[in-house]
Backbone as CSV, one residue per row, in Angstrom:
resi,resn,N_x,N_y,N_z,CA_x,CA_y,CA_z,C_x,C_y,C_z
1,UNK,0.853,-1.152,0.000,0.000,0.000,0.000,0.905,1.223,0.000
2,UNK,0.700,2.175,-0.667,1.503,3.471,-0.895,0.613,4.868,-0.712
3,UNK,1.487,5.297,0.049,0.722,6.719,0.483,1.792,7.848,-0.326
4,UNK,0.877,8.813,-1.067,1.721,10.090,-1.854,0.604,11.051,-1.249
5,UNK,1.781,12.140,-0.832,0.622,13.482,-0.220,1.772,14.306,-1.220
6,UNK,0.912,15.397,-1.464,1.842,16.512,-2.291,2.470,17.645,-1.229
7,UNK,3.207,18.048,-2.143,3.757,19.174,-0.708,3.195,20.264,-0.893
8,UNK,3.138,20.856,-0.022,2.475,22.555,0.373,1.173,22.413,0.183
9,UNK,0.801,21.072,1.015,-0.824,20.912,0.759,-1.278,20.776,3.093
10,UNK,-1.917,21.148,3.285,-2.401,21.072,4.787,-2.491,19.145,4.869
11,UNK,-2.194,19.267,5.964,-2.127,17.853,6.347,-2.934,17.581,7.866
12,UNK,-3.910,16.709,7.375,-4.398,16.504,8.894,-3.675,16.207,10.109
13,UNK,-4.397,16.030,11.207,-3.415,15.532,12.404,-2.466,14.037,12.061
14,UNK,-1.540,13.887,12.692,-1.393,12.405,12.470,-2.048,11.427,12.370
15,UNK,-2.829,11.344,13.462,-3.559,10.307,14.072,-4.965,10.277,13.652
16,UNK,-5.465,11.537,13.064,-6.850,11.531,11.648,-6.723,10.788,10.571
17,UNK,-4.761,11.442,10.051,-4.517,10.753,8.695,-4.494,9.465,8.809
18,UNK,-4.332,8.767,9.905,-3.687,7.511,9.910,-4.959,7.019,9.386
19,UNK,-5.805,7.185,10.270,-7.249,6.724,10.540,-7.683,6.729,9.383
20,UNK,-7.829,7.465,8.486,-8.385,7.810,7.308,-7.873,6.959,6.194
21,UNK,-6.469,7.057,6.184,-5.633,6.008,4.821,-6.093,4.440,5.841
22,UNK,-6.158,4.156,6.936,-6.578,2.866,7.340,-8.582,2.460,6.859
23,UNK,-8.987,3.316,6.944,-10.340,3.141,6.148,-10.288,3.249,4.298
24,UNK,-9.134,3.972,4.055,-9.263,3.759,2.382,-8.416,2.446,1.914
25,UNK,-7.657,1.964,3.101,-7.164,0.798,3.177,-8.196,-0.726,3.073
26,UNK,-8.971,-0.535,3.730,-10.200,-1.483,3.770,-11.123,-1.161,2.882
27,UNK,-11.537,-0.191,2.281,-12.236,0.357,1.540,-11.885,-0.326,0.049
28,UNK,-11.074,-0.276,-0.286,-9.533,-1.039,-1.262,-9.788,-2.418,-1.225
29,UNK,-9.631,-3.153,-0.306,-9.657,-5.174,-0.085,-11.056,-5.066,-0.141
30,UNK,-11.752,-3.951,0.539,-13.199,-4.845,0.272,-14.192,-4.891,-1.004
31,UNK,-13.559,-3.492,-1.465,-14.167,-3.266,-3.296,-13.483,-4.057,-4.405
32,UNK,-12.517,-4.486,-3.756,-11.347,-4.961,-5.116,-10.776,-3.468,-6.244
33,UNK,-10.880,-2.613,-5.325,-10.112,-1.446,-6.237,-8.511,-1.408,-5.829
34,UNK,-8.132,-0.427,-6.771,-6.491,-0.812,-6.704,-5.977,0.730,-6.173
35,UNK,-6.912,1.600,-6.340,-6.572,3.197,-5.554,-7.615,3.882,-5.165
36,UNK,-7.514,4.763,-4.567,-8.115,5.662,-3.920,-7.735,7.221,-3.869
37,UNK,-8.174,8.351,-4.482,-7.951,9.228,-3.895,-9.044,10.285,-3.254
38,UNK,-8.808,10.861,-2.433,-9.440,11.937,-1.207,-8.814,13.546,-1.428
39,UNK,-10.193,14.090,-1.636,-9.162,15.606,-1.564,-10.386,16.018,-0.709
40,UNK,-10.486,16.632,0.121,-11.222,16.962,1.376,-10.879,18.310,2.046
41,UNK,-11.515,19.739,1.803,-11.097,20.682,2.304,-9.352,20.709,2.439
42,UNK,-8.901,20.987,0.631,-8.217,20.982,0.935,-6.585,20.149,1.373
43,UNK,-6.930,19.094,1.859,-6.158,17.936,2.387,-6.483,16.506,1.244
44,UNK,-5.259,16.740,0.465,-5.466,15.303,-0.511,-4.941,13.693,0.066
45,UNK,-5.301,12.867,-0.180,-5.367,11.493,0.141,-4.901,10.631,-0.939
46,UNK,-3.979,9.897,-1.100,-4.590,8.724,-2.618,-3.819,7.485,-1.729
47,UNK,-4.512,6.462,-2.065,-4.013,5.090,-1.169,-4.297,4.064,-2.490
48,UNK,-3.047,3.489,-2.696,-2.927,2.689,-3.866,-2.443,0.936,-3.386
49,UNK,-3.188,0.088,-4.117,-2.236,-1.514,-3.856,-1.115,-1.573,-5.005
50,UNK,-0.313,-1.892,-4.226,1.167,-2.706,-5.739,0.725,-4.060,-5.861
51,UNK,0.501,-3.713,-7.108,-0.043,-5.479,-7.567,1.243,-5.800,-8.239
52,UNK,1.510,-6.985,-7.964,2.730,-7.922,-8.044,1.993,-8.490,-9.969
53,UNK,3.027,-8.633,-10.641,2.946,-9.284,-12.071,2.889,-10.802,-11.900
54,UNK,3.357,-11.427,-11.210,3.435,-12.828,-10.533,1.929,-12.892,-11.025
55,UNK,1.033,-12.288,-10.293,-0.240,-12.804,-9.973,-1.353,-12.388,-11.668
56,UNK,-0.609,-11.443,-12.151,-1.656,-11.425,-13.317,-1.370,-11.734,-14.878
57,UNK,0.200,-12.482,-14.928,0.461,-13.412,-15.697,-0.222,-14.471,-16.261
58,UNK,-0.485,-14.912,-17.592,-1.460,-16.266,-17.589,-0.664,-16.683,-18.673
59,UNK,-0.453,-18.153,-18.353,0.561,-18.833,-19.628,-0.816,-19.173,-20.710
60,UNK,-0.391,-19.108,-21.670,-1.254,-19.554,-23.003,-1.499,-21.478,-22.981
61,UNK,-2.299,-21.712,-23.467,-2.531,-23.179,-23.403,-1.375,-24.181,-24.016
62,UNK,-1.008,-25.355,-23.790,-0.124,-25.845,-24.460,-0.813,-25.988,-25.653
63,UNK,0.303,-26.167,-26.869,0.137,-26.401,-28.015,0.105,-27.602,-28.394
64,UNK,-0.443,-28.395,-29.101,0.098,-30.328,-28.928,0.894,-30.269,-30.440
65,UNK,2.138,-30.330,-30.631,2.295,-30.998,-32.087,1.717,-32.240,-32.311
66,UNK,1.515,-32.855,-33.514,1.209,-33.961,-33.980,1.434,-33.974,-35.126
67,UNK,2.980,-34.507,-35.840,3.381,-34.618,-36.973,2.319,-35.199,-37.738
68,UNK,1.375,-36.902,-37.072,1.732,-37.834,-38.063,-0.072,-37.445,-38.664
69,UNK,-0.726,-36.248,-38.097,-1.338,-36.120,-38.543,-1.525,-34.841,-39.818
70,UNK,-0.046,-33.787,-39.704,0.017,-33.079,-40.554,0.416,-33.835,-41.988
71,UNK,1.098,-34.932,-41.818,1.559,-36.099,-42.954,0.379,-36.364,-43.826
72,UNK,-0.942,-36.606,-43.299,-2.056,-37.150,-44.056,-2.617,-35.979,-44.550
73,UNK,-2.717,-34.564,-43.965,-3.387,-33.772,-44.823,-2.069,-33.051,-45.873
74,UNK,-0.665,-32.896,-45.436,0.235,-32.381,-46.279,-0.235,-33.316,-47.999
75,UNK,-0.006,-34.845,-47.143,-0.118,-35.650,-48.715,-1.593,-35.612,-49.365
76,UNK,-2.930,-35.183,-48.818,-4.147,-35.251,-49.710,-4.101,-33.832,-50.824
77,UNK,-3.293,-32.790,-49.511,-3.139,-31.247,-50.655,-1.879,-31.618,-52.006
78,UNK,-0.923,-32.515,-51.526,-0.625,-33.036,-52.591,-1.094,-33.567,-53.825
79,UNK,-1.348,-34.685,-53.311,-2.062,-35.295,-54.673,-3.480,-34.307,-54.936
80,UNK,-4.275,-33.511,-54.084,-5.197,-32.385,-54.671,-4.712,-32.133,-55.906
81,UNK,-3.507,-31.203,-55.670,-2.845,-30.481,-56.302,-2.511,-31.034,-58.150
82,UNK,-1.900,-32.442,-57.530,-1.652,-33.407,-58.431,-2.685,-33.765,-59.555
83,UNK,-3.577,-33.718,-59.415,-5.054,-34.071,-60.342,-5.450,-33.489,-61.052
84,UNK,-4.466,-31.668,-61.134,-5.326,-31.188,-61.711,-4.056,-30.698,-62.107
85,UNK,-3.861,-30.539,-64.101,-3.076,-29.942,-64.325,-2.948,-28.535,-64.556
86,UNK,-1.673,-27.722,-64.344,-2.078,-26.084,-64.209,-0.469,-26.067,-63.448
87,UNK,-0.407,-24.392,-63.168,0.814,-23.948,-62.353,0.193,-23.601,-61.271
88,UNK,0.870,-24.174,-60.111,0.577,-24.011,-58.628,0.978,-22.894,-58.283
89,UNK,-0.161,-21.901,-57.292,0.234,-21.148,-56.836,-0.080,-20.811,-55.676
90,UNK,1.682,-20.965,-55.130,1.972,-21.260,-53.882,2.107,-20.055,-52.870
91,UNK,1.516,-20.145,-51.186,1.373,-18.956,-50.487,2.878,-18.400,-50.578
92,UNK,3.274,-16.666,-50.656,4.514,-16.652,-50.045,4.830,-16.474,-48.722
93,UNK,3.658,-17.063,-48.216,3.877,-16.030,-46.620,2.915,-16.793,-45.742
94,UNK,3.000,-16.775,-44.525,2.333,-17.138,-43.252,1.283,-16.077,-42.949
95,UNK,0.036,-16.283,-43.050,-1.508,-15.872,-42.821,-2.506,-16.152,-43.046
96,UNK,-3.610,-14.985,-43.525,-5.172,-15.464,-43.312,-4.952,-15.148,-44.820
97,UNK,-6.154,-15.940,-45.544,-6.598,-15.884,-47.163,-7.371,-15.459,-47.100
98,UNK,-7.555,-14.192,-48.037,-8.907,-14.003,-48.019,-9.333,-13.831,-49.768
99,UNK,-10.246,-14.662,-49.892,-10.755,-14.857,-51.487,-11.714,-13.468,-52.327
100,UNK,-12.217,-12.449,-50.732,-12.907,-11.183,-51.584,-12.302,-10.411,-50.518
101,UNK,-12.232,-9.182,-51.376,-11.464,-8.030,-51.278,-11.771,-6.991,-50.142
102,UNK,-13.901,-7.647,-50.264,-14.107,-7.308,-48.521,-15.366,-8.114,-48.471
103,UNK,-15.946,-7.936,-47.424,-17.147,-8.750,-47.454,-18.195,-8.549,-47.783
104,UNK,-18.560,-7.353,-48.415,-19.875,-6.685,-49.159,-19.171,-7.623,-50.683
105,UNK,-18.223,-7.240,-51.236,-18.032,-7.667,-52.582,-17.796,-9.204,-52.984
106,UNK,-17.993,-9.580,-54.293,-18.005,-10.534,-55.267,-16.164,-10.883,-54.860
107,UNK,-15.762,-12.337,-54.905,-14.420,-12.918,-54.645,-13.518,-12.462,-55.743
108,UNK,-12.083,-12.005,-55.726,-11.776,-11.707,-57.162,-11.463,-12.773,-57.988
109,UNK,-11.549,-14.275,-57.915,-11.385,-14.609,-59.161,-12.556,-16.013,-58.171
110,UNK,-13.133,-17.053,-59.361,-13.881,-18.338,-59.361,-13.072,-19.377,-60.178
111,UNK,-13.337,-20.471,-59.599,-13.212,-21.909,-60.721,-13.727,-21.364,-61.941
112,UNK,-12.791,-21.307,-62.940,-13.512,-21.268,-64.434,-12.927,-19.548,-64.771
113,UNK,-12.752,-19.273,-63.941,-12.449,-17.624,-64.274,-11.082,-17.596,-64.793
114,UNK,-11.064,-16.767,-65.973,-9.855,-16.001,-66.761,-8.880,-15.383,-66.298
115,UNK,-7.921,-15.224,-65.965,-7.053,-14.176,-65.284,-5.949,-13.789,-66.044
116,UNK,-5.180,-12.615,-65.558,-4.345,-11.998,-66.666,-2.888,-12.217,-65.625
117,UNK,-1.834,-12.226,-66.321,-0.791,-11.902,-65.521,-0.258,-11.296,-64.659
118,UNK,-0.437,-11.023,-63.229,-0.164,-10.013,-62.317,-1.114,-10.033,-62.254
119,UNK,-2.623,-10.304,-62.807,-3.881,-9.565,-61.914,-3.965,-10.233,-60.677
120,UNK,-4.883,-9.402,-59.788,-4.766,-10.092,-58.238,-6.037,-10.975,-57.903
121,UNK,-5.366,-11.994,-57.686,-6.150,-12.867,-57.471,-6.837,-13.599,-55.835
122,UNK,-6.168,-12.957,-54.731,-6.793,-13.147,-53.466,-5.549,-12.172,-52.681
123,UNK,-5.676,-12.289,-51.292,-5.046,-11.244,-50.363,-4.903,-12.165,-49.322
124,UNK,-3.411,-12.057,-48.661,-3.259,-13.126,-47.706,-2.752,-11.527,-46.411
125,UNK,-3.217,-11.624,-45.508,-2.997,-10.706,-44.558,-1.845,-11.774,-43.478
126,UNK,-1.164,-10.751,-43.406,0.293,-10.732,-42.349,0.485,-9.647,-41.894
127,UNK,0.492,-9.756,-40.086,0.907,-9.154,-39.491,0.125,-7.663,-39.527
128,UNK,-1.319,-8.222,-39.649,-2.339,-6.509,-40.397,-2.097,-5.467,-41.589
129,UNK,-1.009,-6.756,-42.188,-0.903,-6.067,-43.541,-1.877,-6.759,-45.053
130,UNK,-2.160,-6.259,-45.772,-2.872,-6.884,-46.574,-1.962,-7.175,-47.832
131,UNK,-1.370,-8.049,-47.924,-0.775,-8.067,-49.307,-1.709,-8.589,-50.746
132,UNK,-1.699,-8.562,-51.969,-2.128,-8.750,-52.943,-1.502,-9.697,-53.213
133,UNK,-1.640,-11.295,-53.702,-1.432,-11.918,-53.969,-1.964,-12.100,-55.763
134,UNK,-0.970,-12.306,-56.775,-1.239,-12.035,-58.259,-0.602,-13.366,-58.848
135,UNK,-1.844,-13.377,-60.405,-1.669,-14.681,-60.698,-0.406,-14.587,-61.562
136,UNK,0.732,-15.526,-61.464,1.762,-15.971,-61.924,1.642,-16.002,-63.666
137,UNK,0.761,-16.364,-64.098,0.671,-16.581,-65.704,-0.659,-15.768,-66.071
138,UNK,-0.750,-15.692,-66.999,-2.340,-15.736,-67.696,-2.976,-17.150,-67.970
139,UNK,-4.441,-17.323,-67.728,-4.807,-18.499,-67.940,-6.179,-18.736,-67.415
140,UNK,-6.947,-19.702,-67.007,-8.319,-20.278,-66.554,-7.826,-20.634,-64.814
141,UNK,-8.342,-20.434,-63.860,-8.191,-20.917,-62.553,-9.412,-22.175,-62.562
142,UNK,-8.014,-23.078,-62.381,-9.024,-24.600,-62.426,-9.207,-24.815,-61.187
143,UNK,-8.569,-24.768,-60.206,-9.197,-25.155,-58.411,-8.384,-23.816,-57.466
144,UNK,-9.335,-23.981,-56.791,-8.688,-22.971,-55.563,-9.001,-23.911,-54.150
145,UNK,-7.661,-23.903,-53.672,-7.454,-25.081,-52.636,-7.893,-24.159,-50.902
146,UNK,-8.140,-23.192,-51.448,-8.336,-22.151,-49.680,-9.752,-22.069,-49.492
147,UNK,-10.389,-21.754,-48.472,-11.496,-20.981,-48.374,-11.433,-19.917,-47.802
148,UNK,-11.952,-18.814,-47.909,-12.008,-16.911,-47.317,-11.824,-16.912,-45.965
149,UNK,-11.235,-16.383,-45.492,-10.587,-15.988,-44.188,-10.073,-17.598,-43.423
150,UNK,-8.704,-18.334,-44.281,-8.540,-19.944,-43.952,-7.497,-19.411,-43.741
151,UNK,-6.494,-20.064,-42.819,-5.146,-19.695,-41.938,-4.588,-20.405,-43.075
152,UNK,-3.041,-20.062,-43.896,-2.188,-20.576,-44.963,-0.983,-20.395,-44.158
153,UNK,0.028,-21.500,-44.991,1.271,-21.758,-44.723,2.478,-20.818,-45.985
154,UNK,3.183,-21.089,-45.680,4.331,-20.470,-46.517,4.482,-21.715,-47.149
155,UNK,4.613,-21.467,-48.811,4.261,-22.979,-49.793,3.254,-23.351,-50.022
156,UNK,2.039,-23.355,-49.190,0.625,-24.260,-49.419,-0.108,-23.785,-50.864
157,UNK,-0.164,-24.820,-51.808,-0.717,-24.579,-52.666,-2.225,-23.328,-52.625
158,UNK,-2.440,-22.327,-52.961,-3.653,-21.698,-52.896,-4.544,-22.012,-53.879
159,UNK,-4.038,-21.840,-55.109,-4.845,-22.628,-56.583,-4.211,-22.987,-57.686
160,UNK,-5.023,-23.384,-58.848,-4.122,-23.631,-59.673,-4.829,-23.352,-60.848
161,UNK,-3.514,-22.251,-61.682,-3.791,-22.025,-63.258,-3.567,-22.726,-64.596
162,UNK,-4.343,-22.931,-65.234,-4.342,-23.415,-66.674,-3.808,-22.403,-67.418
């Protein structure tokens, strides 16, 4: 508990003040507040708790790896990938996909849709940045392996052009 009085301010008797920061003391444990201040004819008060970091730390949940189950979906986006001929195009980056540009609008490209070289074809956000992600060739987009706002890897196939 910490007591700050300012200077060139009137100060009660001792034995008032005591009394007084001992009621904003209890006043404090019994509200669950962390300060107090009193300005009273004059005579200011503030009675504060030091909360220790110990106590309002919270570890995050463990994480579980499990290789042997990233193995079975790494190899189905494989052979996905595999079935359909075209140039893969692969995330460059660790984030969210997003297939429309916002959520009022139409996705920028569909299965079956035309695309031009460099045009942009989805937006992978990192780090609250939005990057433009653009199609590698000109051609037909035969599959798109993401769905709109789907967490991507660095490499993971996103779709693939004819």
């Amino acid at each position: 508990m910490a007591v700050k009085k300012k200077p060139n301010t009137p100060v009660a008797p001792e034995t008032g003040e005591l009394s007084l920061i001992r009621k904003l003391a209890q006043i404090l444990n019994e509200t669950g507040l962390t300060e107090i201040e009193l300005d009273h004819k004059g005579a200011k008060v503030r009675v504060a708790k030091m909360m220790q970091s110990a106590a309002v730390v919270h570890a995050p949940p463990a994480m579980v790896h499990t290789p042997v189950a990233a193995k079975p979906m790494a190899a189905a986006a494989a052979s996905a990938t595999e079935e359909v001929a075209g140039t893969p195009l692969k995330s460059p980056m660790v984030g969210t996909a997003y297939l429309l540009p916002s959520p009022e609008s139409p996705p920028f490209v569909t299965v079956g849709s035309s695309v031009k070289e460099g045009q942009t074809v989805l937006i992978i956000e990192a780090m609250k940045t939005m990057n433009q992600i653009v199609a590698p060739k000109a051609g037909k987009v035969v599959k798109i392996n993401v769905e709109n706002a789907q967490p991507v890897e660095y490499g993971e196939v996103l779709m693939v052009i004819e």
